[in-house]
C-alpha positions in Angstrom: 105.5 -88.7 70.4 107.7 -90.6 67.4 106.5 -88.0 64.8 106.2 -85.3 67.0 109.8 -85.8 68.3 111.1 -86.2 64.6 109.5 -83.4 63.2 110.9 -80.9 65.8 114.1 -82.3 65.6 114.0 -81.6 61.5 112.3 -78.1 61.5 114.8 -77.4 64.4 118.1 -79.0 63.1 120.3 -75.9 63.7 119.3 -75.8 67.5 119.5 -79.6 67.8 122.3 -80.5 65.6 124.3 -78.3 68.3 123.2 -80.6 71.0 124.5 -83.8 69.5 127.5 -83.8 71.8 124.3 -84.9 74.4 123.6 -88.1 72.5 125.9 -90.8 74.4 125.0 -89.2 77.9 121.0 -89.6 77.0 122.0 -93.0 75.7 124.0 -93.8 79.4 121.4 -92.8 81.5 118.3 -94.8 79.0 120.8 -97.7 79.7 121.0 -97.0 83.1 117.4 -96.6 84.3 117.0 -100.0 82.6 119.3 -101.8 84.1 118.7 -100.7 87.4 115.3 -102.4 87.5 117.3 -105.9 86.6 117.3 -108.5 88.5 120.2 -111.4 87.7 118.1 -114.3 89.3 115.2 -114.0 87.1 117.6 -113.7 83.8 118.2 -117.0 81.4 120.0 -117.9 78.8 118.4 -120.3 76.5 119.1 -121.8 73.0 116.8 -119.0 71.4 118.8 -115.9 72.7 122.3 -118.1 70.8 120.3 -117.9 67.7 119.4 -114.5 67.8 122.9 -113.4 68.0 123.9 -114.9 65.2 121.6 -113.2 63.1 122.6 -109.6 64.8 125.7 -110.3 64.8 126.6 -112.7 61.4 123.2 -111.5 59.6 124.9 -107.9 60.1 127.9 -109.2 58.7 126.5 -111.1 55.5 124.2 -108.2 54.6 127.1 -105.6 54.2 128.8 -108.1 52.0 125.8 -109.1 50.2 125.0 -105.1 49.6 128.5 -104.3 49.2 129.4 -105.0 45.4 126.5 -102.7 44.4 126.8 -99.6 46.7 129.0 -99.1 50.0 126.6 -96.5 51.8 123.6 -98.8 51.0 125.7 -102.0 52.5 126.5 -99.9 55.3 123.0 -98.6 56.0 121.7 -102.3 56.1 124.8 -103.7 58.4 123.9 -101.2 61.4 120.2 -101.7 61.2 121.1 -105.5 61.8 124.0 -104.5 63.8 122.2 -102.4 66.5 121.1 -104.3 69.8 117.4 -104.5 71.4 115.3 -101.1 72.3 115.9 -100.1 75.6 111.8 -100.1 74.9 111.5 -103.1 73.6 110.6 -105.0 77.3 107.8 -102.6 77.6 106.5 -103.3 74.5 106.8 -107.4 75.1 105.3 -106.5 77.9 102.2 -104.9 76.2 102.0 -107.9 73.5 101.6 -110.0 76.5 105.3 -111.7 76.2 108.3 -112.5 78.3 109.9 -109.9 79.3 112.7 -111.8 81.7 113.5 -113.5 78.1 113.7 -110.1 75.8 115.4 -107.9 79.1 117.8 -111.1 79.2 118.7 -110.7 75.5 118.8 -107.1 75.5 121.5 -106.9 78.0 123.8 -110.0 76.3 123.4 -108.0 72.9 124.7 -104.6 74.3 127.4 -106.0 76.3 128.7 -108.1 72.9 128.3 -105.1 70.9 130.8 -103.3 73.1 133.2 -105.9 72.3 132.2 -106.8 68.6 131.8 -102.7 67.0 135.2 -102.0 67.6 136.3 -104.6 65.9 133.8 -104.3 62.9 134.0 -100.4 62.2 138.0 -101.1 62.8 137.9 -102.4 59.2 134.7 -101.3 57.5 134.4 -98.0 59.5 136.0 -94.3 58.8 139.0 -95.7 61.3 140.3 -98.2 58.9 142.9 -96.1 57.6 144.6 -96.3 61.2 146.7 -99.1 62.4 144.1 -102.2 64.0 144.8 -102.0 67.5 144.7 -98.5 67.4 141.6 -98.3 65.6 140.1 -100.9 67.9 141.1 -99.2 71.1 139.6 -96.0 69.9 136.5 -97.3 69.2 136.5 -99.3 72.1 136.7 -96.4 74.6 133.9 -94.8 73.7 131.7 -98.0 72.6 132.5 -100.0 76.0 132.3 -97.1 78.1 128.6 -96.6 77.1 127.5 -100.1 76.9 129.1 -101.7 79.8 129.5 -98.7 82.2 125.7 -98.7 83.0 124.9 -102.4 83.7 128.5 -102.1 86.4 127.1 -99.4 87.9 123.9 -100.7 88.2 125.1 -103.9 90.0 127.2 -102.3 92.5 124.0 -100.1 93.4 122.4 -102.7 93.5 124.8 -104.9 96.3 125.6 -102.0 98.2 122.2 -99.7 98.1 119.7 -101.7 97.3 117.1 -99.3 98.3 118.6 -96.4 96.1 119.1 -98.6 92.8 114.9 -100.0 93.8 114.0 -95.5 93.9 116.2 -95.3 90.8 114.1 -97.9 88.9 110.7 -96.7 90.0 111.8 -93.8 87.4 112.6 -95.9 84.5 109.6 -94.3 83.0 112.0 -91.3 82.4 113.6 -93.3 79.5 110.8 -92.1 77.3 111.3 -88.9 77.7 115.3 -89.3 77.2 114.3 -91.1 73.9 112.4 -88.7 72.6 114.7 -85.7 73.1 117.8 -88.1 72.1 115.6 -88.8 69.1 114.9 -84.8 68.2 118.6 -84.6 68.2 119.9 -87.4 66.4 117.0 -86.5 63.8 118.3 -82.6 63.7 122.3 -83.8 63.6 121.2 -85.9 60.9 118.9 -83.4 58.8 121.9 -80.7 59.1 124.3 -83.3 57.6 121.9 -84.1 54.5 121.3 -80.0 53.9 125.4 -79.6 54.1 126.3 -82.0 51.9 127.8 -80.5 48.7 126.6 -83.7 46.5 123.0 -84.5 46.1 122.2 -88.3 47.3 118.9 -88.7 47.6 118.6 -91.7 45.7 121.2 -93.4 47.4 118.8 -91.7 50.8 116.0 -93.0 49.2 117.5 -96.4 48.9 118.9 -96.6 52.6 115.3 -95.9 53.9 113.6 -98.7 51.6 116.5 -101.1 52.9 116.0 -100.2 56.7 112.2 -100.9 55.6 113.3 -104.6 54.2 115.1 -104.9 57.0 112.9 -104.2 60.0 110.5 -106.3 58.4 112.4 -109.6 57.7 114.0 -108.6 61.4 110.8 -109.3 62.9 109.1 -111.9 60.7 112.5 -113.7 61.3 112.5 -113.4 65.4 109.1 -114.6 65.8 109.4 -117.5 63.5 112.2 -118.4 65.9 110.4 -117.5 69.0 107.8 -119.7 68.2 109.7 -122.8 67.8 110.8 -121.8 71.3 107.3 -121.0 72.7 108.7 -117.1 72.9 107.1 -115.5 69.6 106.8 -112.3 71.0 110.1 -111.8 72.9 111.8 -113.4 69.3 110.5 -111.2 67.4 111.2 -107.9 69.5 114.7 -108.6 70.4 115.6 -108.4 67.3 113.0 -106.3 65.2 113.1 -103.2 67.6 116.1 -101.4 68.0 118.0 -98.9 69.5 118.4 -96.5 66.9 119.3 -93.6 69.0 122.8 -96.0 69.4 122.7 -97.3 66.0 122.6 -92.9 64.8 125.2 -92.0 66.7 127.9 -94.9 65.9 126.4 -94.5 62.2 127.5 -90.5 62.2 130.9 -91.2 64.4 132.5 -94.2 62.7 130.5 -94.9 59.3 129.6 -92.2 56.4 127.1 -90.1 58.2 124.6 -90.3 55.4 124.1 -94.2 56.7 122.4 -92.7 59.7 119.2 -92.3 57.7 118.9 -96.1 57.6 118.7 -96.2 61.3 117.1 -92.6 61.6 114.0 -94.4 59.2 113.9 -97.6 61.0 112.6 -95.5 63.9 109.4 -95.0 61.9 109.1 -98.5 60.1 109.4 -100.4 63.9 107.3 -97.9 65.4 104.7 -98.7 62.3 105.1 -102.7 63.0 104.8 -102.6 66.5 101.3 -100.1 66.3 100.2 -102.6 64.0 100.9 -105.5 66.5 99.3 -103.7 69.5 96.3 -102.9 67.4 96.2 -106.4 66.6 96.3 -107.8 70.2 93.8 -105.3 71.8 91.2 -106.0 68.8 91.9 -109.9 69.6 91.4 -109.4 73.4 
């Protein structure tokens, strides 16, 4: 369905480029139909999920600076790959590799909710709003970035307290958030295919460069989480939490408060953790 949803959203760009004004509503209601199967007695914090945050949140920080003196686009590329919080997907796939999914559901919620709080102030200095006043900048930022992120999980928990029944139907539909995904992927993948045809300068090295980094990325992203994992007994969960993303979230802040060109270091980590975790499934059926 990846491929399939890429590829349509490409040969289709003018139709689906159109429909980007969809993208945070598909990425609200993904959010939504995952938090409504949560359950806040079975979710722990624990030393490993504090370690994981540093690196999305100070590995994020210390790659764009790293990256920075030899190309801004590239730096930024790299920053929002490590930036971006867990897959809404990712607990099904934990899930599949036979991990915990209370410990990778856990982490994904404590990484969106931060992220609400941390983007602003990140793409307030480093983002296409720097030019404003801080607060200003911030508050803008923060609108639409906390809205999103923290709107779902609120809504979720009220359902949850005063129709407990509804928010249980609601859940038994979380399959839906496939579906979402894959037309929120066709038209992230058109918005971004327009931009590139557009563009009055040809950059396809510095494209070319931004998908090889997302590659480096992803890869040290989930070699990384499951060498921490595993000094925690919780390979699996390590290593998803912070190797899959949600790059549907990580496209559309990329083409709203970075260059929009960045967006194809998110738009080709959709293929390279797609690649890793097909690799890992084939691995554990062969094994069992």
């Amino acid at each position: 369905m990846m491929p399939i949803a890429m590829t349509v959203g490409a040969i289709f760009y003018s139709f689906f480029g159109k429909l980007s004004f969809l993208t945070p509503f598909l990425i609200f209601v993904m959010l939504f139909l995952t938090y409504s199967n949560l359950k806040l007695n079975d979710m722990r914090f624990k030393w490993l999920h504090l370690w994981l945050l540093l690196i999305q949140f100070g590995g994020s920080l210390a790659v764009y600076f790293l990256i920075l003196p030899f190309n801004t686009l590239l730096a930024q590329g790299a920053m929002i790959c490590v930036l971006a919080p867990t897959g809404t997907a990712a607990p099904v796939m934990t899930g599949m590799l036979k991990g915990n999914v209370e410990s990778i559901t856990t982490y994904s919620l404590i990484s969106n909710m931060l992220l609400a709080v941390a983007a602003p102030i990140i793409f307030s200095f480093i983002g296409t709003n720097q030019s404003l006043p801080f607060m200003e900048s911030f508050l803008a930022i923060a609108q639409r970035v906390m809205v999103l992120l923290i709107l779902p999980f609120i809504l979720a928990l009220i359902l949850r307290k005063f129709t407990p029944k509804l928010i249980t139907k609601i859940g038994s539909y979380s399959g839906l958030s496939f579906y979402l995904w894959s037309l929120a992927l066709c038209v992230v993948t058109g918005r971004t295919v327009e931009f590139i045809i557009k563009q009055n300068a040809t950059n396809h090295l510095i494209e070319i460069l931004i998908a090889i980094t997302a590659l480096i990325v992803c890869v040290c992203q989930f070699l990384t989480g499951r060498a921490i994992g595993k000094a925690y007994d919780d390979t699996v969960a390590g290593g998803q939490s912070i190797g899959q993303k949600n790059t549907i979230l990580a496209i559309w802040m990329a083409q709203l408060y970075l260059n929009p060109i960045v967006s194809i270091g998110p738009g080709a980590y959709v293929l390279w953790q797609n690649i890793v975790n097909s690799y890992q499934v084939w691995r554990k059926r062969k094994v069992l």
